[in-house]
C-alpha positions as CSV (number, residue, x, y, z in Angstrom):
1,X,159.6,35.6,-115.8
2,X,159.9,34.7,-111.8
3,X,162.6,34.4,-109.8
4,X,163.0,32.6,-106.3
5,X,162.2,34.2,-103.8
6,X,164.7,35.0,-101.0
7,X,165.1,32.9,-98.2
8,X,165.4,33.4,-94.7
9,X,168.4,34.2,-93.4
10,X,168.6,31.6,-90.6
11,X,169.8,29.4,-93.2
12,X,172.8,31.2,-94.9
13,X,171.4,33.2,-98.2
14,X,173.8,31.2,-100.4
15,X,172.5,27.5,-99.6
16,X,169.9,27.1,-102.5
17,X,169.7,23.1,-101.9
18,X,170.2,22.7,-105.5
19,X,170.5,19.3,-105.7
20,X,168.7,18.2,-102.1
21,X,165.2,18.9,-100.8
22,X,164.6,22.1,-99.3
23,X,164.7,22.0,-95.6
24,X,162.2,22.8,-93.3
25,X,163.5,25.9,-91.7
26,X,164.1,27.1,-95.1
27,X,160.5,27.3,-96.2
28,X,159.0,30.5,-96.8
29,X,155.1,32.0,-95.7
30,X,152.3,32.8,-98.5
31,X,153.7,36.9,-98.3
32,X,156.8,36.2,-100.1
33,X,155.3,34.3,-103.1
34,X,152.6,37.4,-103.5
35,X,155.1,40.3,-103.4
36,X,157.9,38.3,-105.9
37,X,154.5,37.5,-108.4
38,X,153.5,40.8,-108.4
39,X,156.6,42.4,-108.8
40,X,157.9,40.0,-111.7
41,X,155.0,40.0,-113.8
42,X,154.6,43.6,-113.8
43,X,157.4,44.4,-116.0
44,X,158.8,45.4,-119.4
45,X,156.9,42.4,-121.4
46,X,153.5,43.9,-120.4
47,X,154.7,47.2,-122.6
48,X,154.6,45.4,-125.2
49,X,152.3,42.8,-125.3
50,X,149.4,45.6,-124.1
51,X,149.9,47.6,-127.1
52,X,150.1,44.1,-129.4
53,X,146.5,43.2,-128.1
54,X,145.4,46.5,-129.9
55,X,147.6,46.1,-133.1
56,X,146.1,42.4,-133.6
57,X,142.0,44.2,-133.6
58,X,140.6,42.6,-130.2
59,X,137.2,43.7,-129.2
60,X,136.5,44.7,-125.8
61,X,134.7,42.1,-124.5
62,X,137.5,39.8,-126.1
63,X,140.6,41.4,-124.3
64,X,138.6,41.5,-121.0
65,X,136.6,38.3,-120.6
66,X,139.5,36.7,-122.6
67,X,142.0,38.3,-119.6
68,X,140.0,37.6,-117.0
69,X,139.9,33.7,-117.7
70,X,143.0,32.8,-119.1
71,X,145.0,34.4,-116.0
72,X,142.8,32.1,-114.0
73,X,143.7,29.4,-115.9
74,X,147.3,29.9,-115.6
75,X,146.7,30.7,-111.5
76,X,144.9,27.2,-111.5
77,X,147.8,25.3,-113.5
78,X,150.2,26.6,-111.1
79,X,148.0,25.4,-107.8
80,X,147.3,22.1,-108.9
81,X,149.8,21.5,-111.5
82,X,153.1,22.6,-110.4
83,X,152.6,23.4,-106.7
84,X,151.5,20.1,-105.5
85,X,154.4,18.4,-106.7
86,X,157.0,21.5,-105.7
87,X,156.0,20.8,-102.2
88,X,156.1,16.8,-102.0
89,X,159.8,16.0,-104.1
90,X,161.3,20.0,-102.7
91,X,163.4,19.9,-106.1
92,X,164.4,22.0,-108.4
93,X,163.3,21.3,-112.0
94,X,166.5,20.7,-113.2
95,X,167.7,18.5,-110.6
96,X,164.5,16.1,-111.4
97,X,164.8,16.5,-114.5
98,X,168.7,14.7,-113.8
99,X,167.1,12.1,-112.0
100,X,164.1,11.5,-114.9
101,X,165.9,12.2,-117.9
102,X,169.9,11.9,-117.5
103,X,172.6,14.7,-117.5
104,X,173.1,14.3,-121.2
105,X,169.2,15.0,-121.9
106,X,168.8,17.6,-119.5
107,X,172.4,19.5,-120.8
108,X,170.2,19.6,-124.3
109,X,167.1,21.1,-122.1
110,X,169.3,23.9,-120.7
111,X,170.7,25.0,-123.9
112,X,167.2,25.3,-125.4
113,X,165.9,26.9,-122.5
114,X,168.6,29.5,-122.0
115,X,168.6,30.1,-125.6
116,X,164.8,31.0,-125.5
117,X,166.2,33.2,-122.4
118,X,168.6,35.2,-124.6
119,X,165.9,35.9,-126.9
120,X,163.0,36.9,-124.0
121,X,166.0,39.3,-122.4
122,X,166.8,41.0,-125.8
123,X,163.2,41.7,-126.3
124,X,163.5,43.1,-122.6
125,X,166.3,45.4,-123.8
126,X,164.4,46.8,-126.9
127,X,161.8,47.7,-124.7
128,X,164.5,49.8,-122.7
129,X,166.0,50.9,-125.5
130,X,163.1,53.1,-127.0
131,X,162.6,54.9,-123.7
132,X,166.5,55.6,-124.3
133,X,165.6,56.7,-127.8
134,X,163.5,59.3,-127.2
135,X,166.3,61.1,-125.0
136,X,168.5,60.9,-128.3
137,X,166.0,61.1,-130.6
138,X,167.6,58.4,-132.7
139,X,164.8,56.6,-135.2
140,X,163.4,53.7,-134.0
141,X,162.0,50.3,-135.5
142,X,158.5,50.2,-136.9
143,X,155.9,47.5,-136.3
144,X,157.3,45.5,-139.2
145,X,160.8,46.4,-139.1
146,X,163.2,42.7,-138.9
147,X,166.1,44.2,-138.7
148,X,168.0,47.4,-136.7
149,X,167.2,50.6,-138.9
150,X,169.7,53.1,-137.7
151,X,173.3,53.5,-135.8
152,X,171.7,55.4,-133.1
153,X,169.2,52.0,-132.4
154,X,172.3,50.0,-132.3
155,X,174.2,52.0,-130.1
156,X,171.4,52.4,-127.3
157,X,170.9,49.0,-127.4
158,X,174.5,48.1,-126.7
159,X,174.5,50.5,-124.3
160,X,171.2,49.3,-122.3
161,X,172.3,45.5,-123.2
162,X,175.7,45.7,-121.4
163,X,174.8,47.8,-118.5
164,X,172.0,45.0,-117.4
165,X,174.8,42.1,-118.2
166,X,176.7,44.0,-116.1
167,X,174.0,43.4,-113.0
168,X,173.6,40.0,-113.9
169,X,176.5,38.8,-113.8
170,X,177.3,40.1,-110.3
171,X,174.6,37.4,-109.1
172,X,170.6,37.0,-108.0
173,X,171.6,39.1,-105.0
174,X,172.2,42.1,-106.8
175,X,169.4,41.1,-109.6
176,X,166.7,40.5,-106.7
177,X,167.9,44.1,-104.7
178,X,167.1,46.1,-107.7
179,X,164.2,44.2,-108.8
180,X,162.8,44.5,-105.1
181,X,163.2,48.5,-104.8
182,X,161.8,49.2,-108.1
183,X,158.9,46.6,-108.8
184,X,156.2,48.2,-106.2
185,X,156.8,51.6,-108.1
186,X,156.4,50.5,-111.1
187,X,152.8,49.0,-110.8
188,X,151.7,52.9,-109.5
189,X,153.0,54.2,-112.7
190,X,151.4,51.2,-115.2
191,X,148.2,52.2,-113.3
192,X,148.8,56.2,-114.2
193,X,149.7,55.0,-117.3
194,X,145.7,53.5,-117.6
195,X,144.7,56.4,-115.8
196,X,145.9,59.1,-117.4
197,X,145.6,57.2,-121.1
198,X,142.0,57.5,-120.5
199,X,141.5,60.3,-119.7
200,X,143.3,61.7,-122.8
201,X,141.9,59.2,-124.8
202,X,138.3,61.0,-124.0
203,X,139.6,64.2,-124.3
204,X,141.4,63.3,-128.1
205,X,137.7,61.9,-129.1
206,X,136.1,65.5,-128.3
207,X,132.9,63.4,-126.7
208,X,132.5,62.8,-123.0
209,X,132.1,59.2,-121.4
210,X,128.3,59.5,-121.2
211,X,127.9,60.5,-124.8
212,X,130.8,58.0,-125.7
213,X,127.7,55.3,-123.7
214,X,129.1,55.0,-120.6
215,X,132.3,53.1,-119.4
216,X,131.2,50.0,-121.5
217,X,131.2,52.4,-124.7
218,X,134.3,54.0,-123.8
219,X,136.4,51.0,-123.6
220,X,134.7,49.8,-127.4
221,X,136.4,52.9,-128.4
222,X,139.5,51.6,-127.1
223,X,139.3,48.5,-128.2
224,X,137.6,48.7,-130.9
225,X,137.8,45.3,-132.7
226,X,138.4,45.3,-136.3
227,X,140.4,44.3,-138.9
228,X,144.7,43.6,-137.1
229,X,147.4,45.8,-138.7
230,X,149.8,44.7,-141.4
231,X,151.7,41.9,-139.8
232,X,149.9,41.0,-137.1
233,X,146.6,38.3,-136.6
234,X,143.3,38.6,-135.9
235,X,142.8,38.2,-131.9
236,X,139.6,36.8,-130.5
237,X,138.7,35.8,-127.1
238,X,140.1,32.3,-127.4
239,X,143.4,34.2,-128.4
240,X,143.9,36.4,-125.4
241,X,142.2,33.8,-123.2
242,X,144.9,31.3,-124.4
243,X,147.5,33.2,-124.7
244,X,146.9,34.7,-121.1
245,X,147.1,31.2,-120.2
246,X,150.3,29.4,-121.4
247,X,152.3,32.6,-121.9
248,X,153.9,31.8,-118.9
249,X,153.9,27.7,-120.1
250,X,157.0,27.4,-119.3
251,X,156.4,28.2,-115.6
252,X,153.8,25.9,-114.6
253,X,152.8,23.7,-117.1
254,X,156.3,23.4,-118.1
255,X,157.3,22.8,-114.1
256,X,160.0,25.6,-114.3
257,X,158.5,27.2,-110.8
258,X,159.2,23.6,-109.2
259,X,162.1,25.6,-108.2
260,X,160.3,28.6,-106.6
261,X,157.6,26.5,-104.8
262,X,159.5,24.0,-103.3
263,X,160.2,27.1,-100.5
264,X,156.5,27.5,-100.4
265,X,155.4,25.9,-96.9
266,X,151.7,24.6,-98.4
267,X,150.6,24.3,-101.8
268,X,148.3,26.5,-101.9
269,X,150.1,29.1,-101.6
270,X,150.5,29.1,-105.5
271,X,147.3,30.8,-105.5
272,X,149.6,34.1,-105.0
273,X,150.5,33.6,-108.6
274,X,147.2,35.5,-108.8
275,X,149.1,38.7,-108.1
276,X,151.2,38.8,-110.8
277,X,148.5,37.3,-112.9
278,X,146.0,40.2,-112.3
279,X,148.4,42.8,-111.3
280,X,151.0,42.1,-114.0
281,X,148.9,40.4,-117.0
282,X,145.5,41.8,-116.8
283,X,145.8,45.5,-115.2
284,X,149.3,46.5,-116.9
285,X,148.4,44.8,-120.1
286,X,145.5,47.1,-120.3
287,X,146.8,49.6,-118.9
288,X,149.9,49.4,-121.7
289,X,147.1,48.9,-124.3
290,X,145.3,52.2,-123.5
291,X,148.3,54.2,-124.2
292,X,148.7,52.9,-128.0
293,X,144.5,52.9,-128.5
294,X,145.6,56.7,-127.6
295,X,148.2,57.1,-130.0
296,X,146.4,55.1,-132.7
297,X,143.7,57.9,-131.8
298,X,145.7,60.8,-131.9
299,X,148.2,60.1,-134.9
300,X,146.1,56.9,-136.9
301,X,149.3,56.3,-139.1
302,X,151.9,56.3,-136.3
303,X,151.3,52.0,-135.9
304,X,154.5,51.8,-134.0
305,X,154.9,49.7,-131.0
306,X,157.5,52.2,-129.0
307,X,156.7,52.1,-125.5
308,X,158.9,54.6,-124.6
309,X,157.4,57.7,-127.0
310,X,154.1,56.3,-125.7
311,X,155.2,56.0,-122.1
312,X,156.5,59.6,-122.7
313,X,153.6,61.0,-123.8
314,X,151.2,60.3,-120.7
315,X,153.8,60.4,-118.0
316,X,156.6,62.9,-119.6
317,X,160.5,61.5,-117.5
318,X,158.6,59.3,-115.0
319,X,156.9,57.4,-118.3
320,X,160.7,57.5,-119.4
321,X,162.2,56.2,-116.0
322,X,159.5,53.4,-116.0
323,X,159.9,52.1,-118.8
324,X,163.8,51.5,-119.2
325,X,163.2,49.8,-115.3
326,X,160.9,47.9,-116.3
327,X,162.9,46.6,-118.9
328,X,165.3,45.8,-117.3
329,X,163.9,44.2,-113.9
330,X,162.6,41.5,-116.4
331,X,166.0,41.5,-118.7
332,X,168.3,41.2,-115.2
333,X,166.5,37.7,-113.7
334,X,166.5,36.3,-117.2
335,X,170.0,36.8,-118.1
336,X,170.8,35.4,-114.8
337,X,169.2,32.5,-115.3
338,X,170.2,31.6,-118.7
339,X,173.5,32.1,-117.5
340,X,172.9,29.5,-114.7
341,X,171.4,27.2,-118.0
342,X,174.7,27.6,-120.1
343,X,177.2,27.4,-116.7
344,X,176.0,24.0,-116.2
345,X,176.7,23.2,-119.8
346,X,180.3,24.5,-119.4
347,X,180.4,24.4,-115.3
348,X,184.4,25.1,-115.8
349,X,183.7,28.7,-116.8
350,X,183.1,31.0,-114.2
351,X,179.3,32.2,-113.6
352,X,180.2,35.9,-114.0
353,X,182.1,35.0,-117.6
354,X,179.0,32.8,-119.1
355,X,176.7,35.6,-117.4
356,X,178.4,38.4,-119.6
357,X,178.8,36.0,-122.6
358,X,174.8,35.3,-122.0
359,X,174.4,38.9,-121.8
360,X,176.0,39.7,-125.1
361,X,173.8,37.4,-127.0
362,X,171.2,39.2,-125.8
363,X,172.0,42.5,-126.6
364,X,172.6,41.3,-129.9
365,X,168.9,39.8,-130.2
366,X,167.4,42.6,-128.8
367,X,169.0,45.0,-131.7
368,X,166.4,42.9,-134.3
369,X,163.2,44.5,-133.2
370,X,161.6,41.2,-134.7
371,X,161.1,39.5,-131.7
372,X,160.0,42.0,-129.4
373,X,157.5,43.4,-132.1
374,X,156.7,39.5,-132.5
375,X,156.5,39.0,-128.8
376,X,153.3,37.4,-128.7
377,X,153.7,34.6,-131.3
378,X,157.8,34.1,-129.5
379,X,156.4,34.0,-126.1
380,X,153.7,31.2,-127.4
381,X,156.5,29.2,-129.4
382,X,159.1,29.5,-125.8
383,X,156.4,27.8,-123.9
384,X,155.8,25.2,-126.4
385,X,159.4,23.9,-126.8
386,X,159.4,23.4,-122.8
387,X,156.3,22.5,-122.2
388,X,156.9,18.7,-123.1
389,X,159.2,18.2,-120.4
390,X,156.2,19.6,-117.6
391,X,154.7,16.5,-119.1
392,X,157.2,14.4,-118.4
393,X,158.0,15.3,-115.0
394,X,153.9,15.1,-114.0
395,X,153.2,11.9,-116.0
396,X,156.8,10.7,-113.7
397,X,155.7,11.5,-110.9
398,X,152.4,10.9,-110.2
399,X,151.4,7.3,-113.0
400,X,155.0,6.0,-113.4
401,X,154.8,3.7,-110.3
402,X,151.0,3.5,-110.8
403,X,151.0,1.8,-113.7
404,X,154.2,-0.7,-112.8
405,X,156.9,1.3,-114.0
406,X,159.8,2.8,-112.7
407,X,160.4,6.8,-111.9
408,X,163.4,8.8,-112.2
409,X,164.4,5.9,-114.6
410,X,167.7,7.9,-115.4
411,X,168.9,7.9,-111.7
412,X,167.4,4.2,-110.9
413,X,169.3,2.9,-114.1
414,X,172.3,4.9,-114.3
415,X,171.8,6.0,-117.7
416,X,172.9,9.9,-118.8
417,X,170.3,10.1,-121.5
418,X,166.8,8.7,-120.9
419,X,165.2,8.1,-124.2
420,X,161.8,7.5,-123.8
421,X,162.2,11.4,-122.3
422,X,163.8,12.5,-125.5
423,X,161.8,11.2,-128.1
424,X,158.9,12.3,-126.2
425,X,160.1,15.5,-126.1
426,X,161.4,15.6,-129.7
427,X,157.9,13.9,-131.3
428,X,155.7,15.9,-129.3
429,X,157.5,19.5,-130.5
430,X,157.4,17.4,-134.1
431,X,153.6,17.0,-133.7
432,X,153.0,20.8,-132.6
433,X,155.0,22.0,-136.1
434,X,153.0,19.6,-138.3
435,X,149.8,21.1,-136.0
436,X,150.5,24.3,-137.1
437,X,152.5,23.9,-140.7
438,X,150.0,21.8,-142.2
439,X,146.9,21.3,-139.9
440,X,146.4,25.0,-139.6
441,X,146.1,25.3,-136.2
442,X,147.8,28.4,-134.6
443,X,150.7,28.6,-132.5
444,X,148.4,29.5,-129.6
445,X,146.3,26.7,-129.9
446,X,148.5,23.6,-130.1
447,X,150.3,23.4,-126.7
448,X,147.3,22.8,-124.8
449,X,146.8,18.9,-127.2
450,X,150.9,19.1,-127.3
451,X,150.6,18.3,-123.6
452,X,148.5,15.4,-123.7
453,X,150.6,14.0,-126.6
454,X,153.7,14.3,-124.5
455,X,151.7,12.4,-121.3
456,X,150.9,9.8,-123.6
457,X,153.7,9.4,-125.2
458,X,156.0,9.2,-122.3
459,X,153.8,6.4,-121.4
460,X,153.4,4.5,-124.1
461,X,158.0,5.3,-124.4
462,X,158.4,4.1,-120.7
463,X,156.8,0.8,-121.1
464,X,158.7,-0.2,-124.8
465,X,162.1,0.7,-123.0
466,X,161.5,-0.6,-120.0
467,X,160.0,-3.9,-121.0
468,X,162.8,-4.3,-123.5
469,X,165.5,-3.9,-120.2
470,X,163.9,-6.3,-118.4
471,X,163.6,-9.2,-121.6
472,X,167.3,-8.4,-122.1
């Protein structure tokens, strides 16, 4: 997940211009977007998506080329996509969303989205959790484990879960401090973790690189291709390359980061999405993937996805160390902000109460080992259910007056639910479940043609409730 970045402090660090354009002394240089990319998308979902890659059989060629595109797919939807649009209306999502859509509508958005939040966090905390594990030695879910398998697994969670509520709640400050001081660490030890995986991976296969055929034969002993594990699918190139693509949905198609680059002082500067994209999801995803090729290698029956025994294992307490942090540098923002998501559904409550009730519901998701063990089909379904709103706001703003029709109908109306938005929303997400219930297309395919249903529907809904306000 990203965060905003900080702004300058010539402008008071509490003024986020929710609900007004972002000012131009406000407005931040291309070296703030790389370091926040970079240090949010090298974090604890890469532990386990890496290792996921292995258990669903991809090929070499598949997880590379696959890696290499798809992350330049989702640089390129965030450059001309989301950026462009950032930097012209200055909003954040939610505020245009107000103005498109209507309070009512968008209330119904930010309980879906900081629902999905909940869920992304408590995967976060299992992550931290198994690193905690190994300390205690308490067992630990397998591969296809649903549901918590032992009091120790509970506890450690709870443990983990309300420590990073705890940080949360006490605001982004606090959340963007310790995510600041530990990020550039973290990406040295994801790279020992590659390093040093490989090099016991040769050693554990008795052979040395040049017998194994070079580097290019090395890494077909890592990733091997084959048949997926119990549980898991068959990944191709079109899988990673996809998945690498809209598993941050949410953030640029979707239009979430709206709210990140309206700071950004030229559009382009979304090309520093390319840091986190290549840092975060095509180095540390390997890197994470190496170190359970190694213990596939070493122990074949062990299929677990623990990062923390794996972690362990090639780093020893720094693995450890890295691995709860990195857990919890991605758990921290996203509590946060689905605690921001729920406050404005009850903006009576206090931020710090919803933060620690947001936090709880976490912990209590991340004790079911389904998601995060899941992480790649969840992830794929999050950025599905929001994506039809990225639709909405890009079909709003750059057709709507184009083709004769109002934008930010909600605000120009007065209405607090905009329907044409809803049912959009609503038919598109029932198009992408028939899709995949009945037309057999995967969950990783059907976002991409989701989108374009959503466009056109918005249209097509704009002009029947429009035309029907001005006959009446």
């Amino acid at each position: 997940m990203t965060e905003e970045p900080k702004q300058e402090q010539d402008h008071g660090a509490d003024n986020e211009f929710e609900r007004e354009p972002v000012p131009e002394k406000a407005r931040l240089g291309l070296k703030s977007f790389v370091g926040m990319y970079a240090g949010e998308h090298c974090a604890g979902t890469e532990l386990m998506i890496g290792p996921l890659f292995v258990a669903c059989g991809v090929g070499a060629f598949d997880v590379l080329a696959g890696l290499f595109v798809g992350n330049l797919l989702a640089v390129l939807s965030w450059m001309f996509l989301c950026a462009p649009i950032a930097v012209k209306a200055r909003l954040t999502l939610y505020y245009q969303l107000e103005k498109i859509c209507g309070r009512n509508l968008v209330t119904l958005y930010n309980l879906a989205n900081g629902i999905m939040f909940c869920f992304l966090a408590g995967s976060m905390i299992t992550v931290s959790a198994t690193a905690v594990g190994v300390w205690f030695k308490f067992p630990m879910p397998a591969l296809t484990d649903v549901y918590p398998n032992s009091v120790g697994w509970v506890l450690g969670v709870l443990v983990v879960g309300a420590v990073i509520s705890v940080v949360a709640a006490y605001g982004y400050k606090m959340v963007s401090r310790f995510a600041n001081i530990a990020a550039p660490w973290m990406v040295l030890v994801f790279l020992v973790f590659g390093i040093v995986g490989v090099s016991q991976f040769v050693e554990a296969s008795g052979s040395t690189v040049a017998e194994m055929g070079g580097i290019w034969g090395l890494a077909n002993e890592i990733w091997k291709g084959g048949e997926p594990l119990p549980g898991q699918i068959k990944f191709t190139f079109w899988h990673v390359a996809f998945f690498a693509w809209f598993c941050n949905m949410a953030m640029h198609v979707g239009m979430s980061d709206l709210t990140v680059f309206r700071f950004a002082r030229k559009s382009w500067y979304a090309v520093a999405s390319g840091a986190g994209m290549y840092v975060g999801h095509f180095m540390a995803w390997l890197c994470a993937s190496v170190l359970y090729a190694l213990q596939l290698r070493l122990t074949p029956e062990n299929t677990d996805v623990l990062p923390g025994p794996m972690a362990y294992k090639a780093c020893g307490i720094a693995g450890l160390v890295c691995v709860i942090i990195a857990g919890w540098t991605t758990a921290n923002p996203t509590i946060y902000r689905a605690g921001l998501a729920f406050q404005a559904i009850v903006p009576k409550v206090s931020r710090f109460k919803v933060t620690l009730l947001t936090g709880a519901i976490a912990t209590i998701a991340g004790m079911f080992p389904l998601i995060a063990m899941k992480l790649l089909g969840f992830v794929a379904i999050y950025g599905m259910i929001l994506m039809p709103m990225g639709a909405v706001v890009f079909v709003d703003f750059w057709f709507m007056k184009k083709l004769g029709l109002k934008n930010g109908y909600a605000e120009e109306v007065g209405t607090s639910f905009n329907w044409a938005a809803g049912l959009t929303w609503f038919l598109t997400l029932g198009t992408c479940v028939y899709l995949v219930k009945f037309a057999g297309v995967q969950i990783f395919f059907v976002s991409l043609p989701g989108w374009f249903v959503a466009a056109i529907l918005y249209i097509v809904l704009s002009k029947i409730l429009q035309k029907k306000e001005v006959s009446s």
